[in-house]
N, C-alpha and C positions, 0 to 999 in steps of 0.2 A: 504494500500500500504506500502509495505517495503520490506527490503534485510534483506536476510537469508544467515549466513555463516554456510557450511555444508562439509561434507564431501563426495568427490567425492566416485561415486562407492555405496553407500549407497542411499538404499529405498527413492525417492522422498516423502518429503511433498504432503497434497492433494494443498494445495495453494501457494506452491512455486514459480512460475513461472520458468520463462527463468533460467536456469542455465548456468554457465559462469565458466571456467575453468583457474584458475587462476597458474596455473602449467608452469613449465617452458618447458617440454617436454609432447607430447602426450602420452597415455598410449600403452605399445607395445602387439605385438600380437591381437589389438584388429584392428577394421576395421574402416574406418571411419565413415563408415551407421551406425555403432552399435553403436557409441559414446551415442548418444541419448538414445536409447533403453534399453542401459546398465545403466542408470540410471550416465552416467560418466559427460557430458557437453550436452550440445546446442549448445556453442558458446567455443571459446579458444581465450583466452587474457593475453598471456606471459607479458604485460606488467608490471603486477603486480606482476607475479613471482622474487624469489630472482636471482639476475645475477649467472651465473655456478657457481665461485668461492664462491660466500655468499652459495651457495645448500647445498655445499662439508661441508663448515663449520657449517651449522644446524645439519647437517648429524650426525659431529664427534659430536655436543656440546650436541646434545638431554641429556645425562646423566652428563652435567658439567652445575650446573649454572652461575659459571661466564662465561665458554665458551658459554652460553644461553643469556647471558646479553648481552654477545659482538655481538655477533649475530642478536639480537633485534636492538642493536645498529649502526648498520650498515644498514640494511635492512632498516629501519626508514629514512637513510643518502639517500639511495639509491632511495626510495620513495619521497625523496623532491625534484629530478629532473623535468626539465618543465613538459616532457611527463607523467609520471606516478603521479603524484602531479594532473593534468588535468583529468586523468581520474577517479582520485578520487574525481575530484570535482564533474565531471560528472554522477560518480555512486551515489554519495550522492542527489544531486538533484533528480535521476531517484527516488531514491526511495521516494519520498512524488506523483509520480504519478503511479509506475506501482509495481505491487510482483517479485523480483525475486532472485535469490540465485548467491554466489560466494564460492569457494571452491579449495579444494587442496586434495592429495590423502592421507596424515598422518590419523593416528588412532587416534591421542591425540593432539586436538588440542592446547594444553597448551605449547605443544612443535612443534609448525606448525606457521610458517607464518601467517595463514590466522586467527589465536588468534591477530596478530599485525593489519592488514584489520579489523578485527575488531573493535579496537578502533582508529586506523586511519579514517574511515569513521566515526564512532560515534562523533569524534571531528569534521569534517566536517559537525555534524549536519542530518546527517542519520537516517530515519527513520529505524531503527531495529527490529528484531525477536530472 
């Protein structure tokens, strides 16, 4: 049992589980039936997404790494809120019982969010892939 960060859109694991879309927005042009099928989510959970304003700033900073720093550094601020802090707790505990994955739609995760999901859950103790 463990979570798997992945990227959305990209070929399922054989044993990934439930995928969880951790995006701020749905992907457009696509259907909701197809979420699944496209290999995109199962489930959609903005709450882990960065808020609009933090997106814009990933967006510009992907090629600055202090604007990278800052970025991490807020996102992190943003994540210690009750709600999103909760369901980090949450997902960390799921994973010592069930497989499943979280994700975001970037190429590079090194420059994604879901690089900081990452080690936010891994401090919560997360069983990992």
């Amino acid at each position: 049992m463990a979570v798997r960060i992945v990227r959305l859109g990209a070929k399922r694991y054989p044993d990934e589980g439930l995928r969880i879309g951790t995006v701020r927005r749905p992907p457009r042009g696509v259907k909701k039936s197809d979420y699944a099928a496209r290999d995109i989510y199962d489930v959609w959970l903005p709450n882990l997404a960065p808020s609009e304003p933090l997106l814009k700033q990933a967006m510009a900073a992907r090629d600055d790494p202090a604007g990278w720093r800052g970025f991490v550094r807020r996102y992190r601020a943003e994540m210690k809120a009750a709600e999103p802090a909760r369901v980090l707790d949450v997902l960390a505990a799921l994973s010592h019982h069930a497989d499943f994955s979280v994700g975001c739609y970037c190429a590079d995760e090194t420059r994604c969010h879901r690089s900081v999901l990452r080690e936010l859950l891994t401090a919560r103790g997360a069983r990992m892939r």
